[in-house]
matplotlib code that plots the C-alpha trace (Angstrom):
import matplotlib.pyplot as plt

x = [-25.1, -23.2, -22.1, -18.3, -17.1, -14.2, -12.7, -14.2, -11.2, -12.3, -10.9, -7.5, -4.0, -2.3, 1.7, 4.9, 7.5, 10.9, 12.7, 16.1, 17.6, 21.0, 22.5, 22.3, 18.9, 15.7, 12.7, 9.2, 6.3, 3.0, 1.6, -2.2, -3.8, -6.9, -8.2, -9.6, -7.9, -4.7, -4.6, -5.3, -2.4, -0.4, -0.5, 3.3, 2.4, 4.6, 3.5, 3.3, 6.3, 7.5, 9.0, 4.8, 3.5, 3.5, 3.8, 2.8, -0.3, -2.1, -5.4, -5.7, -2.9, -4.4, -7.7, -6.6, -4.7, -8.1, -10.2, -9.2, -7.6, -11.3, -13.3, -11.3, -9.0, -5.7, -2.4, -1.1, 2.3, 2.7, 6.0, 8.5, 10.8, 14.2, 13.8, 10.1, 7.7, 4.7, 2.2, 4.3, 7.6, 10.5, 12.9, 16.3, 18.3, 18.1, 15.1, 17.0, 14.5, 13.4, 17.3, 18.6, 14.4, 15.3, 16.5, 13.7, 11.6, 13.8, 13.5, 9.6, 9.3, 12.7, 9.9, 7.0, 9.5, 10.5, 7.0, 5.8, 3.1, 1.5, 1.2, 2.6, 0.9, 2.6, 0.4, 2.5, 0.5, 1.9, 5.7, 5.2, 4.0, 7.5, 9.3, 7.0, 7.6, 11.8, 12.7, 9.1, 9.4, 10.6, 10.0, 8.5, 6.1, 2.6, 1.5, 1.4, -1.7, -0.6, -2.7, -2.2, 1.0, 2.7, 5.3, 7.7, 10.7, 9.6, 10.7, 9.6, 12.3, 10.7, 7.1, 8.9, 10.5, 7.0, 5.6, 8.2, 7.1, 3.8, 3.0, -0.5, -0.5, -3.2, -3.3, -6.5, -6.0, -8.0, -10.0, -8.3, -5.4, -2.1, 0.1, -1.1, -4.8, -6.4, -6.4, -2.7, -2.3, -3.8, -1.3, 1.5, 0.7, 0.3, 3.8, 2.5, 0.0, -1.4, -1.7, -5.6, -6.2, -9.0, -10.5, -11.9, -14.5, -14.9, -11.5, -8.2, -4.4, -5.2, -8.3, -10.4, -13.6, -12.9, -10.9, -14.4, -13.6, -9.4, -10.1, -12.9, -10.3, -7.1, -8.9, -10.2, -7.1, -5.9, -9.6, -12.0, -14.5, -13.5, -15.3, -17.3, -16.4, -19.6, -20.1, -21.6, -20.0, -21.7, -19.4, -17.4, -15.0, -12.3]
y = [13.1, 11.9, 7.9, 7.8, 6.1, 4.7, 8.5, 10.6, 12.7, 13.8, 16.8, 16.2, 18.3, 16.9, 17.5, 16.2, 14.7, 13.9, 10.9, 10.2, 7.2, 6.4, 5.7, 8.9, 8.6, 11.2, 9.1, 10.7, 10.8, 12.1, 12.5, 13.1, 14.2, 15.5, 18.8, 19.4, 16.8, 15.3, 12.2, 9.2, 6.5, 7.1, 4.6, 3.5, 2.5, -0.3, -0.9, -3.5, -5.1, -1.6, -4.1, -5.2, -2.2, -1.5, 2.2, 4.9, 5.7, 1.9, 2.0, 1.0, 3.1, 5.9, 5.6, 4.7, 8.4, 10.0, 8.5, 7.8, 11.1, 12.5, 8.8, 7.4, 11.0, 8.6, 10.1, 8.4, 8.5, 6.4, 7.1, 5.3, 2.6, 3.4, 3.5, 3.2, 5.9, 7.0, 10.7, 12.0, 11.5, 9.1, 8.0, 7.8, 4.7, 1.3, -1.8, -4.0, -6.7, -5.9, -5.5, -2.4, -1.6, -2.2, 1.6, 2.6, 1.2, 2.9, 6.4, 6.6, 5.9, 8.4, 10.9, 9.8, 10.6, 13.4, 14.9, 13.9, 11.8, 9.1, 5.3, 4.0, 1.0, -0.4, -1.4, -3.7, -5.0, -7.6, -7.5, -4.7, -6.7, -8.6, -5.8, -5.0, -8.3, -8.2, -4.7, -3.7, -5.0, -1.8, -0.8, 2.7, 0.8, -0.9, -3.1, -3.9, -4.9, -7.1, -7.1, -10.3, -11.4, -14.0, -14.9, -15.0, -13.5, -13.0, -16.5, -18.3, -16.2, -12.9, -14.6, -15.7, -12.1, -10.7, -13.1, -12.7, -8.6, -9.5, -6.5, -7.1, -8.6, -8.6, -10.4, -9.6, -12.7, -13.1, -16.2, -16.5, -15.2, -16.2, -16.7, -16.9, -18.5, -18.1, -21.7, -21.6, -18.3, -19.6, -22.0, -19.9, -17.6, -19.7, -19.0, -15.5, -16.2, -12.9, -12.7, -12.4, -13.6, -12.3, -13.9, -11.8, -13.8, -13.6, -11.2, -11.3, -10.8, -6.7, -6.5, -5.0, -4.1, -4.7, -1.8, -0.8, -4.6, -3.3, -0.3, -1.3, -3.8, -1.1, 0.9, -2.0, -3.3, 0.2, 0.7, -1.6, 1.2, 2.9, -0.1, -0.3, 3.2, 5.6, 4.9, 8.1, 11.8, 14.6, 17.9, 18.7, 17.1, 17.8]
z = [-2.7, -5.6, -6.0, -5.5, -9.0, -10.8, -11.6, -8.5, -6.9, -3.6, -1.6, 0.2, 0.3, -2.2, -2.7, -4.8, -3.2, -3.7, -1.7, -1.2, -1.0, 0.8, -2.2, -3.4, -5.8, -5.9, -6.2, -7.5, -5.1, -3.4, -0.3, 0.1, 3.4, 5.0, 3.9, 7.3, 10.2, 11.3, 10.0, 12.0, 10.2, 7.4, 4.5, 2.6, -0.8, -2.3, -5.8, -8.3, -10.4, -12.6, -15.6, -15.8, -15.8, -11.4, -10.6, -7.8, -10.5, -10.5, -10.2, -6.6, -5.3, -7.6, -5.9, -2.2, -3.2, -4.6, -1.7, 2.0, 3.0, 2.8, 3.6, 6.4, 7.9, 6.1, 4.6, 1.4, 0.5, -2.8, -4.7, -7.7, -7.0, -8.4, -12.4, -12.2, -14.1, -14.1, -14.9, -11.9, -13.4, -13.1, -10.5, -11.0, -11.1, -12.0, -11.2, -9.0, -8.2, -5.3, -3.5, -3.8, -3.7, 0.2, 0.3, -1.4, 1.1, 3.9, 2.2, 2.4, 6.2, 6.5, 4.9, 6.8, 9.8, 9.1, 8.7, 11.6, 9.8, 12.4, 12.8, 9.3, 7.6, 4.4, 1.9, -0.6, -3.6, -5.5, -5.8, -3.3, -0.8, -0.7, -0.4, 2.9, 3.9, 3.6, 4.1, 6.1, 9.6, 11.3, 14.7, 13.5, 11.4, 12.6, 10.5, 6.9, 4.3, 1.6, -1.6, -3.5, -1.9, -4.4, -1.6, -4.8, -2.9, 0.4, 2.7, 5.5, 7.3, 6.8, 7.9, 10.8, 11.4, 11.2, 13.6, 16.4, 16.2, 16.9, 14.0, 12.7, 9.1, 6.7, 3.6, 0.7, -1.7, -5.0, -5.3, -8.8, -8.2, -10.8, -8.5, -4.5, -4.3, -0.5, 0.3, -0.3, 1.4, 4.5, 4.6, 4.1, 6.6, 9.1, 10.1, 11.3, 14.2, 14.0, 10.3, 8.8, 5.3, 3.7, 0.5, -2.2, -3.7, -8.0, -7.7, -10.1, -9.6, -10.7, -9.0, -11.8, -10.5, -6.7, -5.9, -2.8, -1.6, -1.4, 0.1, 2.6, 4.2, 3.9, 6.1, 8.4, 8.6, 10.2, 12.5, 12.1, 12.7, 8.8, 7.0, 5.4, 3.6, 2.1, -1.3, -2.3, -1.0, 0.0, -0.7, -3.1, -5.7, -6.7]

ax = plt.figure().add_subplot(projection="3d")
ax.plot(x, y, z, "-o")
ax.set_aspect("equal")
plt.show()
């Protein structure tokens, strides 16, 4: 048994991707599935502002990528909003903040669509989470997971959208978060009925050292029966 660390890859099909937009733009991507199993959900990674440093490679998305295919049987489809870059390349176009983003947004569950993939969760973190919370609320899609949600674009109007789907809603706020602290959070999201907020105790705006506490309640969020995750894999890496 080895202890599943910062770094440790473990075994899934891993592929490139290219997304297209309906305005005409190729965005860079990856999907990551089970070596072995269908998966059981699909996760849509929305990532973090790209004019702070947010991209398909940050360090949660990275390790939601490099574990839960193999922990929790989960496909992972992370990807570049329009002018964003990363290791995996660059997508075209320009950073709209977060409104043109809203055909991003629709290209990534066109391609979870069209491969078949099953029950798609978004999974917004930061200023991803408000473009889950605009552009997210699509009858294809189940739920969403918000990772320190600063509410900065996203309205009462969207909440209120969510909340008349009935779509679960899951919201992991840092107890010292910059912009959206829990106490606060609770509050806001009271507009959604069925919305959970779950306080992450110690926890910053990036989540440094708190990415097992993330991931536990991504998967959770999806089956309750995933969390806790293993800490420590027996098989290979890869």
């Amino acid at each position: 048994m080895a202890d599943i660390r910062a770094n440790t890859v473990l075994p899934a099909r891993r592929e490139p991707v290219t997304l297209h937009t309906a305005d005409g733009l190729e965005l860079v991507g990856e999907i990551a599935l089970p070596v072995d199993r269908s998966p059981v959900a699909t996760l849509v990674m929305l990532h973090p502002l790209p004019t702070q440093g947010g991209m398909m490679d940050s360090h949660l998305f990275r390790k939601a990528a490099n574990r839960l295919p193999a922990l929790a049987g989960l496909a992972v489809l992370r990807f570049n909003t329009r002018g964003t870059s990363s290791e995996q390349g660059m997508s075209e176009g320009e950073f709209d903040d977060g409104n043109d983003e809203r055909l991003d947004v629709a290209a990534a569950l066109d391609r979870v669509e069209y491969d078949d993939l099953p029950a798609p969760w978004l999974v917004g973190w930061s200023f991803g989470t408000d473009l889950a919370l605009r552009y997210g609320c699509d009858p294809t899609v189940v739920g969403a997971v918000l990772i320190a949600p600063p509410l900065k674009t996203a309205g009462d109007a969207d909440l209120r959208r969510w909340a008349e789907s009935g779509k679960p809603l899951v919201a992991i706020v840092p107890e010292l978060d910059d912009y959206l602290r829990p106490a606060e959070a609770v509050e806001r999201f009271a507009l959604v009925p069925q919305a959970r907020v779950v306080a992450v105790p110690g926890a910053k705006h990036l989540f440094v050292g708190y990415a097992e506490e993330v991931l536990d309640e991504i998967a959770r969020a999806v089956d309750p029966a995933l969390a806790p995750m293993p800490r420590e894999w027996d098989g290979e890496l890869s």
